[in-house]
C-alpha positions in Angstrom: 207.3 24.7 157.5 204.4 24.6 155.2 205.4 25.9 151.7 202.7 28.3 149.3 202.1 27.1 146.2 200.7 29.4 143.1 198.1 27.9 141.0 199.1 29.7 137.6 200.1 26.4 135.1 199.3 24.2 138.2 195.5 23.5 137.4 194.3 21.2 134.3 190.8 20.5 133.5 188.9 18.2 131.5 185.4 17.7 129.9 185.3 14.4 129.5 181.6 12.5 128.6 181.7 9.4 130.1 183.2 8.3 133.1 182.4 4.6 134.3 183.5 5.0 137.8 183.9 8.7 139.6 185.9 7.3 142.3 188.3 6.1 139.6 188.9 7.6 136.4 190.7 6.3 134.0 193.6 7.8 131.8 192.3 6.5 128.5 188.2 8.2 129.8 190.3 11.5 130.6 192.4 11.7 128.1 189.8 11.1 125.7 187.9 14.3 126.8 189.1 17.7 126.4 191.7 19.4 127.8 190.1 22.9 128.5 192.8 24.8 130.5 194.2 27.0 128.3 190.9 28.3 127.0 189.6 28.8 130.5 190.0 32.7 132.4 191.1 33.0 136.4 188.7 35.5 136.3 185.1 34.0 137.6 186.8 30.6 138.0 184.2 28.7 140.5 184.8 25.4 141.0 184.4 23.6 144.3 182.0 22.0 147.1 180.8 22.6 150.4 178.5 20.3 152.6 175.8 18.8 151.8 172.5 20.8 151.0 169.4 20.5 152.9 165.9 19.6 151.1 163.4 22.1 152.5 160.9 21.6 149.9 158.9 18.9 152.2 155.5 16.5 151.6 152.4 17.7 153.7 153.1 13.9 155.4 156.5 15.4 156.6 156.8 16.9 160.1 156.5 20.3 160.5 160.4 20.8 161.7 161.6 17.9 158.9 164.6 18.6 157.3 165.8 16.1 154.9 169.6 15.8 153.9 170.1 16.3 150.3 172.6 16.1 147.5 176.1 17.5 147.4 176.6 20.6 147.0 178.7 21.5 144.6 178.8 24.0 141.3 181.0 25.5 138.6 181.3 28.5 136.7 183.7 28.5 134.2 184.5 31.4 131.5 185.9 30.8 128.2 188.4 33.3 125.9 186.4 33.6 122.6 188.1 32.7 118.7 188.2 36.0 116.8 188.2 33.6 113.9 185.1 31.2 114.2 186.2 29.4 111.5 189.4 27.7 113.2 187.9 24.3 114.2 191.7 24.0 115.5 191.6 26.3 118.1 191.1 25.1 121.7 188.7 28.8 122.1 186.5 27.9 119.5 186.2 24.0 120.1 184.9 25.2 123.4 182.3 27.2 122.0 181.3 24.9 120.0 181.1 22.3 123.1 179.2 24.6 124.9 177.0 27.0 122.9 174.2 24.5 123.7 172.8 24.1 127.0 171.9 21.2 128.6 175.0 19.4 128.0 175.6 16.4 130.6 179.2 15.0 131.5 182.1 15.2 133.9 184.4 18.0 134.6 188.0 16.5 135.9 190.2 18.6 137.6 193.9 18.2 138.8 195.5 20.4 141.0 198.9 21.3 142.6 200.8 19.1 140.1 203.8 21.7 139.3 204.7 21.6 135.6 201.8 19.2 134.9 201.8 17.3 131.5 198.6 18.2 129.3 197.6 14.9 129.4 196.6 12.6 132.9 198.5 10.0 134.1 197.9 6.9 136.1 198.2 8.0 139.8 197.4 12.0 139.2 195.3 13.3 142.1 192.2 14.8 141.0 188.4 15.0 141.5 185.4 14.3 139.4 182.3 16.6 139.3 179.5 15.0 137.4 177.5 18.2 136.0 174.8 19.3 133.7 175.7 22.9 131.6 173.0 25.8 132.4 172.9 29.2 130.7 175.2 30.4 128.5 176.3 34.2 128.3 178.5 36.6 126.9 181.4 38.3 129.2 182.5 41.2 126.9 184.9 43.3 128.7 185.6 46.1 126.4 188.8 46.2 124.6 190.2 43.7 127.3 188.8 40.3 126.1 185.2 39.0 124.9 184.6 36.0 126.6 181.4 33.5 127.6 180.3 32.1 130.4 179.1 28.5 131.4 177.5 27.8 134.4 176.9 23.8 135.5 174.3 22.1 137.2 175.7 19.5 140.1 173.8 15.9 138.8 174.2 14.7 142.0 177.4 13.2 142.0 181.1 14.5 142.8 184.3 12.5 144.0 187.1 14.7 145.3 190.9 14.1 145.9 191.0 10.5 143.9 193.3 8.7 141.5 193.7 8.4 137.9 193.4 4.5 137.8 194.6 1.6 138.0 197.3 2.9 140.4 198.3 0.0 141.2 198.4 -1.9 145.0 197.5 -0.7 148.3 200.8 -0.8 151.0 199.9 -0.1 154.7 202.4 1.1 157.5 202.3 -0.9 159.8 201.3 -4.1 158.3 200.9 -5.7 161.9 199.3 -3.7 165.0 199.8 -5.0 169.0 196.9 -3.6 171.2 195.4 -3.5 174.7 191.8 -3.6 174.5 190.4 -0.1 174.9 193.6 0.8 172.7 194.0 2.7 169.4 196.7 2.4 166.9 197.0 4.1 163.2 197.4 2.5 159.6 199.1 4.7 156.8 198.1 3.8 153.8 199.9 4.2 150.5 198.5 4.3 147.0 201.1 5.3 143.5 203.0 6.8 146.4 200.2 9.3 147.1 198.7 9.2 150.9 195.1 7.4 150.7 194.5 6.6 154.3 191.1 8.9 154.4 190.3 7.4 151.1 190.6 3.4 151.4 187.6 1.2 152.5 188.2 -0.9 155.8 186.6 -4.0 156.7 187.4 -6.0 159.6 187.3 -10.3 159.6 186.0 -9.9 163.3 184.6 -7.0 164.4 184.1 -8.2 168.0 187.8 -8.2 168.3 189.1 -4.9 166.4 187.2 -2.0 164.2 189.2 0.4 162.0 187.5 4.0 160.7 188.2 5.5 157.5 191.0 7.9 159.1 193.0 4.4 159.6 192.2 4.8 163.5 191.8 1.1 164.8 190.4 0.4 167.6 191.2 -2.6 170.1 187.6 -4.0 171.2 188.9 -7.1 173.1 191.1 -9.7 173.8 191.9 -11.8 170.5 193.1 -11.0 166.7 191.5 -9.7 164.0 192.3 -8.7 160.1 191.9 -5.8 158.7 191.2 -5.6 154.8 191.6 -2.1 153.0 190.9 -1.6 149.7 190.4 1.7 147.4 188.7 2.4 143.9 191.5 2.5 142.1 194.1 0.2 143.6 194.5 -3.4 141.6 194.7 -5.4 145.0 194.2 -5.3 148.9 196.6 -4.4 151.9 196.2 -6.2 155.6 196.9 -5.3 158.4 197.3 -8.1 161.7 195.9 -6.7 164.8 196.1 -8.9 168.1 194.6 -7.6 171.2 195.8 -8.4 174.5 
């Protein structure tokens, strides 16, 4: 039965400046960012995607019904506690305000969740995803003798990577490594990253597509009599896993 799992000291995120590869962080990239999490509020926490967005802003050349397919869409809004005392450079409030105070800011927000009792650091193999974003306005969130607070809303740049590894995670294993098939047929690969399931995340190539086909779901397909390899590999595995699929 599927168990509920609270977010409160499950979430970590990151503003890290450069990232090489979205698909597959690196410890040392994140860890040489900030670790924003205890300065950032639940309330007006907004940080997510949905599908992509459609371009109706069209050329005259277009056709009149023409709509194009456009970025990602994704967004953030994050608020920040405010230092009482802007004179602590130590504090994690008033190093964010500092970070911040300026729009126009570009970098990468990193965000892990559902690791219980994380660490405040990331480690090779943490699950997270990678929003490449551009800070917008900047605005005060006083709520009376509750908390003062600011707010920082980001840009998407075009870019996001969800539910990835912290790399190198290390090698790619696939369940089963070998697959026996009637034409016409479907069977499944599993595969396995630091442990973690990446089946809807690896890459699959096949030596002979004439003879078997797998999708990114790990669904191969039997297209006729013969064999055929499958290759899978993943952005932040160090190697390749194969799987052996002969078709009867």
């Amino acid at each position: 039965m599927p168990t509920r799992q609270i977010s409160n000291g499950n979430v970590t995120v990151w503003w890290v400046p450069s990232i090489a590869n979205g698909a597959a962080p690196t410890a040392t990239e994140i860890n040489a960012g900030k670790n924003l999490s205890a300065a950032i509020s639940w309330n007006n926490f907004e940080l997510g995607s949905s599908g992509s967005a459609d371009v109706d802003d069209r050329a005259i050349t277009d056709l009149g019904n023409a709509i194009s397919r456009g970025f990602p869409d994704f967004g953030a809004t994050l608020a920040f506690f405010r230092e009482a005392n802007s004179s602590d450079s130590a504090s994690i409030y008033q190093q964010a305000f500092t970070l911040f105070k300026t729009p126009g800011l570009t970098g990468y927000l990193v965000v892990r969740y559902g690791q219980a009792l994380p660490s405040a650091v990331a480690a090779i193999g943490d699950v997270v995803s990678v929003y490449k974003v551009q800070t917008d306005r900047v605005s005060d969130d006083t709520e009376g003798d509750d908390s003062v607070k600011f707010e920082v809303n980001f840009l998407p740049q075009g870019a996001l990577w969800e539910h990835t590894l912290v790399s190198p995670a290390g090698t790619l294993t696939a369940t089963p490594t070998t697959l026996s098939l009637a034409a016409g047929k479907t069977g499944r690969v599993k595969i396995t990253l630091a442990g973690k399931d990446v089946t809807a995340g690896a890459v699959y190539s096949s030596s002979d597509s004439t003879k078997a086909v797998a999708n990114n779901g790990g669904t191969t397909l039997a297209v006729s009599a013969g064999s055929a390899t499958i290759t899978v590999s993943h952005p932040s595995a160090t190697g390749t896993a194969t799987v052996t699929v002969t078709i009867t």
